[in-house]
C-alpha positions in Angstrom: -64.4 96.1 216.4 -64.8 92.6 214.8 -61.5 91.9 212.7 -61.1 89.7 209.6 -57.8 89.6 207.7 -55.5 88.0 205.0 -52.9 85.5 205.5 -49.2 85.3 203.7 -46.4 86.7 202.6 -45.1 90.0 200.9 -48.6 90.8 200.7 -48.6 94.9 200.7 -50.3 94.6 197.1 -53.6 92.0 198.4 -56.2 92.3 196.3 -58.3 91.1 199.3 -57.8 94.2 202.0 -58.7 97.1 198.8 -62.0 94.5 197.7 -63.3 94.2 201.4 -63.0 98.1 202.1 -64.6 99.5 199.7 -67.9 96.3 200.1 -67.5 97.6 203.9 -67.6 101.3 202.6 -70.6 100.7 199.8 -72.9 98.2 201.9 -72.3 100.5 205.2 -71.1 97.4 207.2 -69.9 99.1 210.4 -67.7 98.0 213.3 -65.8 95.4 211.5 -61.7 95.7 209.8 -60.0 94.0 206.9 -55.9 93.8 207.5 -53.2 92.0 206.1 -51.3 89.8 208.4 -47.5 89.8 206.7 -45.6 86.6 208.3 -42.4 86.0 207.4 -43.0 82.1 208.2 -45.6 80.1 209.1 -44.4 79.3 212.5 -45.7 82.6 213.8 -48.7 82.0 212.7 -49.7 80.8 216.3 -48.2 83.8 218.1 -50.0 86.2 215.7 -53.5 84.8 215.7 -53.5 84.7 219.9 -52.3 88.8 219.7 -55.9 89.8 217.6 -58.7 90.3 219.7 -62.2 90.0 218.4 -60.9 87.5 215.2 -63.8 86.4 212.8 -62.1 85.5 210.2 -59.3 85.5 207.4 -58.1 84.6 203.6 -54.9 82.8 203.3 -52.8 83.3 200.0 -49.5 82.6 199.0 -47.3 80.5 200.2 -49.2 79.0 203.2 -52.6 77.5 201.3 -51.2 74.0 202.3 -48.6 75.4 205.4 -51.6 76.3 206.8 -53.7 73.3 207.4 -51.5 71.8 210.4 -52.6 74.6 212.6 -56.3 74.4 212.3 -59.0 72.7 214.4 -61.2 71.2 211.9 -60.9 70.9 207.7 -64.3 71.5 205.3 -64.9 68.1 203.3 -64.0 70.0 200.1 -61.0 71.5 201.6 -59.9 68.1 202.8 -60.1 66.8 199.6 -58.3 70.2 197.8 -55.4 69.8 200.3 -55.3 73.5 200.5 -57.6 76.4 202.3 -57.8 79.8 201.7 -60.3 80.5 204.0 -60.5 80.2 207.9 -63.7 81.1 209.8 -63.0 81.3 213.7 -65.9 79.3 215.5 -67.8 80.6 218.9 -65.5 78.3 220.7 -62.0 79.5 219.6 -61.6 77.1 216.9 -60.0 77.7 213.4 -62.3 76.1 210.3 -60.8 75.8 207.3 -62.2 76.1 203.9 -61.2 76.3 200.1 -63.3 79.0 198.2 -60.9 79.3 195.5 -62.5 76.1 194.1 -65.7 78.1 193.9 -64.7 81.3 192.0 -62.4 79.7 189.5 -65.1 77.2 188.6 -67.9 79.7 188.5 -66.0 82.0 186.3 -64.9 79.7 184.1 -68.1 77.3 183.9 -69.7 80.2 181.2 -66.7 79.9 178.1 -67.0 76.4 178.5 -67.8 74.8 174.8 -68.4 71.2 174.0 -64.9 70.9 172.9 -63.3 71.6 176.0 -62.7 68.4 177.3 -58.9 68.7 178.1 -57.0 71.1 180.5 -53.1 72.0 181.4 -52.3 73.4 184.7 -49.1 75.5 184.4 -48.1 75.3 188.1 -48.5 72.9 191.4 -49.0 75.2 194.6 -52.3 75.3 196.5 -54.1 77.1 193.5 -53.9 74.6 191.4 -55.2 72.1 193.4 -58.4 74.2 194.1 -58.1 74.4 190.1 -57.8 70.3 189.7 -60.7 70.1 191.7 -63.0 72.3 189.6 -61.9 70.9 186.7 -62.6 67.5 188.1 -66.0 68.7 188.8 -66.8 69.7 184.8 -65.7 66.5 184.1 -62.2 68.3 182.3 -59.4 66.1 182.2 -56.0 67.8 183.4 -52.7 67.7 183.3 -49.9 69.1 185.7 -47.2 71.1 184.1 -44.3 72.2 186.3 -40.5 72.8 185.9 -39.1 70.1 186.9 -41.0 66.6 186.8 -41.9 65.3 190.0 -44.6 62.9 191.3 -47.8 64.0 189.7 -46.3 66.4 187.2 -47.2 65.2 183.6 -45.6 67.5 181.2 -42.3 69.4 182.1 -42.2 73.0 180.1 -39.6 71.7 177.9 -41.6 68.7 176.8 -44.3 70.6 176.0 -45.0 70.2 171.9 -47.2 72.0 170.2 -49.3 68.9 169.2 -49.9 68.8 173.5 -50.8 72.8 173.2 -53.8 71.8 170.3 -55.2 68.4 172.7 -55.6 70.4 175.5 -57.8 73.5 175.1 -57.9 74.8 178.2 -54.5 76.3 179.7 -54.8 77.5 182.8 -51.6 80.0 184.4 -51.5 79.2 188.4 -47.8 80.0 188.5 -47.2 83.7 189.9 -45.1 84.0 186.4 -45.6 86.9 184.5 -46.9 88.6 188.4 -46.3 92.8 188.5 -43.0 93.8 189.0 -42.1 91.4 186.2 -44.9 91.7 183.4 -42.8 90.6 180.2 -42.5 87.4 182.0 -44.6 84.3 180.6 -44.8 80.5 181.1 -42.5 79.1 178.6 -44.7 77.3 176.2 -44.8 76.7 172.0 -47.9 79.4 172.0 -47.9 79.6 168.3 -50.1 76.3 168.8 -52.9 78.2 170.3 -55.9 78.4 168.7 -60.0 79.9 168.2 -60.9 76.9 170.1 -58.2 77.4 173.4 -59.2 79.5 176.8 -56.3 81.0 178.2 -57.4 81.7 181.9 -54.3 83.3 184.2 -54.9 83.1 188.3 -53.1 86.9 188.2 -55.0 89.8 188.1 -51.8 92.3 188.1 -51.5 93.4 185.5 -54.6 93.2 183.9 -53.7 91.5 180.5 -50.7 89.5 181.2 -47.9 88.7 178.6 -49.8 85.2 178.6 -52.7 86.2 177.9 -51.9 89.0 175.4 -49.7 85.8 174.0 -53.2 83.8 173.7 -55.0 87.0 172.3 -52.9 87.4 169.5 -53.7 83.6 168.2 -57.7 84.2 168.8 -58.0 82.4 172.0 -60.8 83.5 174.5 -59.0 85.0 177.6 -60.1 85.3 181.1 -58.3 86.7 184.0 -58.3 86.3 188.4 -60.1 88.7 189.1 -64.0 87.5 188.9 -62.1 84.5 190.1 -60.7 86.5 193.7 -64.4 88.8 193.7 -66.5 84.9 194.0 -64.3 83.8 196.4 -64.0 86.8 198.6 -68.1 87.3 198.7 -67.7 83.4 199.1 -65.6 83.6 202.4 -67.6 86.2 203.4 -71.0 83.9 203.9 -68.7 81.6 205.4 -68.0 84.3 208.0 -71.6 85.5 208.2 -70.9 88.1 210.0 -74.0 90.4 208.7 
């Protein structure tokens, strides 16, 4: 029995293990399993890879997108540059390969609301997501800015800076904090959403629930809203022609 996998941390609710079971069940792909691998830290990550025989493959999620990387053998140019994988192909040698597919899905979901007028982009959020997110934006040629909590190195806009003038010059605001995440769905990035417009995509990384407080936020002003899931659907069939394992 081949084995494939996902990667983190209080996982029980992966989107990844339900997706991959029912494409196993639907396109009769035999022999092969989907588990989550729930690690407390990243130290055991070692321990646990060397107890699974027969290891293709795995998705990492949060919080070990950037933990990860230490531990592998070899880094995809893309994945380099993201500073964060999410997917790990193991070679015919016993190597681990990492790669970022979350680049791919967010970029290829977003890519069709695109308008000419959506030049400028907020990130709400600095883990490894939103460096696969800075990177497709990069790509579209969408400036961005980082806004975080507390201002650090690379963080333009703190949430209690944020004015409503810097909602309207930036029409793109893109959720990748896990803010607003089920158990606590009244929850929502603290920002002056009465500035939101026609013209603004709201896209949120979560895909549980459905319509987040965010995006229902964004939906009351007219703006276009998008959530994760097409996102984690590209990136899972992504990592899976990574894997090749047809």
């Amino acid at each position: 029995m081949r084995k494939l996998g996902l990667l983190g941390k209080n996982i029980s609710y992966s989107f990844s293990r339900a997706y991959f079971k029912k494409k196993f069940e639907d396109e009769k792909i035999n022999n092969i399993s989907y588990e989550n691998f729930d690690l407390e830290n990243i130290d055991l990550f070692p321990s646990t890879v060397k107890k699974i025989d027969n290891l293709k493959g795995f998705n990492v999620t949060i919080p070990y997108k950037e933990a990860i990387i230490p531990y592998l053998d070899t880094l995809d140019e893309k994945a380099k540059e993201i500073g964060a994988v999410n997917t790990i192909k193991v070679t015919k040698d016993n190597k681990l390969a990492g790669y970022n597919t979350d680049y791919y899905g967010f970029k290829k979901s977003l890519k069709p609301l695109l308008k000419p007028h959506h030049k400028k982009a907020l990130i709400l959020g600095t883990g490894g997501a939103s460096k696969a997110v800075a990177f497709s934006l990069k790509e579209l040629n969408i400036k961005y800015s980082y806004v975080s909590r507390t201002k650090k190195s690379g963080v333009d806009f703190t949430y209690d800076t944020l004015t409503e003038d810097i909602i309207k010059q930036h029409q793109i605001i893109i959720n990748c904090s896990p803010v607003g995440t089920f158990p606590n769905i009244e929850d929502c990035p603290n920002i002056p959403y009465k500035a939101i417009t026609r013209e603004h995509i709201l896209y949120d990384l979560i895909y549980n629930p459905e319509e987040t407080t965010f995006l229902r936020l964004g939906k009351q002003e007219g703006a276009i809203i998008i959530n994760g899931l097409e996102m984690l659907k590209l990136q899972a069939e992504k990592a899976w022609s990574i894997w090749n394992l047809h």
